[in-house]
C-alpha positions in Angstrom: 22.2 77.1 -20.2 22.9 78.3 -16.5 22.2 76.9 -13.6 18.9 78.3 -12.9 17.9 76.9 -15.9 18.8 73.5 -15.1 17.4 73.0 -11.9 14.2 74.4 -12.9 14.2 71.8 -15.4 15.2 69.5 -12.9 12.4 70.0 -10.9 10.0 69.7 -13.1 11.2 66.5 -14.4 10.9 65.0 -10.4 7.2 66.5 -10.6 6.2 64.7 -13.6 8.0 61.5 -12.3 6.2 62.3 -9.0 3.0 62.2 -10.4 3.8 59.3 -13.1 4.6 57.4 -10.4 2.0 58.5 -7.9 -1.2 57.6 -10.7 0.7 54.5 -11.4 0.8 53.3 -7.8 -2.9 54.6 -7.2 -4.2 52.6 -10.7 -2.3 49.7 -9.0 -4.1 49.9 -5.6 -7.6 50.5 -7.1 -7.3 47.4 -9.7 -6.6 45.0 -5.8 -3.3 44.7 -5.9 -1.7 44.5 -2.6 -0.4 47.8 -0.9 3.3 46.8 -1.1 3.1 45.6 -4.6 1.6 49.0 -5.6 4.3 51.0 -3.9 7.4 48.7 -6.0 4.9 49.6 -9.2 4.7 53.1 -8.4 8.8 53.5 -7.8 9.2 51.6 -11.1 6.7 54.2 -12.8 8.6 57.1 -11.3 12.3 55.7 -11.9 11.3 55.0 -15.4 10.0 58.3 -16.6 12.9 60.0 -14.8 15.2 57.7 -16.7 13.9 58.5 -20.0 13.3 62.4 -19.3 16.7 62.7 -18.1 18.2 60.7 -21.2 16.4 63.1 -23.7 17.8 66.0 -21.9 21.2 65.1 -21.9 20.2 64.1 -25.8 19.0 67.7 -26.4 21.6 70.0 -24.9 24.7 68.4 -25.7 
């Protein structure tokens, strides 16, 4: 795979984390949760799924 390749990949990988973590966040805010608290949920969302898309990639091409 060359590097083109991978940082396409990459990139979509920080969307879907972006809007993971984005839609958590907003649930968050909507359901009364406090502004700050939100935000902590939404990073948590966003380093989660980057976590575990980045795991099954490394899984997949080695």
């Amino acid at each position: 795979m060359n590097t083109t390749t991978r940082m396409l990949w990459l990139a979509l990988m920080l969307l879907f984390g972006l809007l993971v973590g984005a839609a958590a966040g907003l649930l968050d805010w909507a359901a009364g949760t406090n502004p700050f608290l939100a935000v902590e949920h939404a990073a948590a969302g966003f380093a989660g799924v980057l976590a575990l898309l980045l795991a099954v990639y490394y899984f997949v091409t080695r």
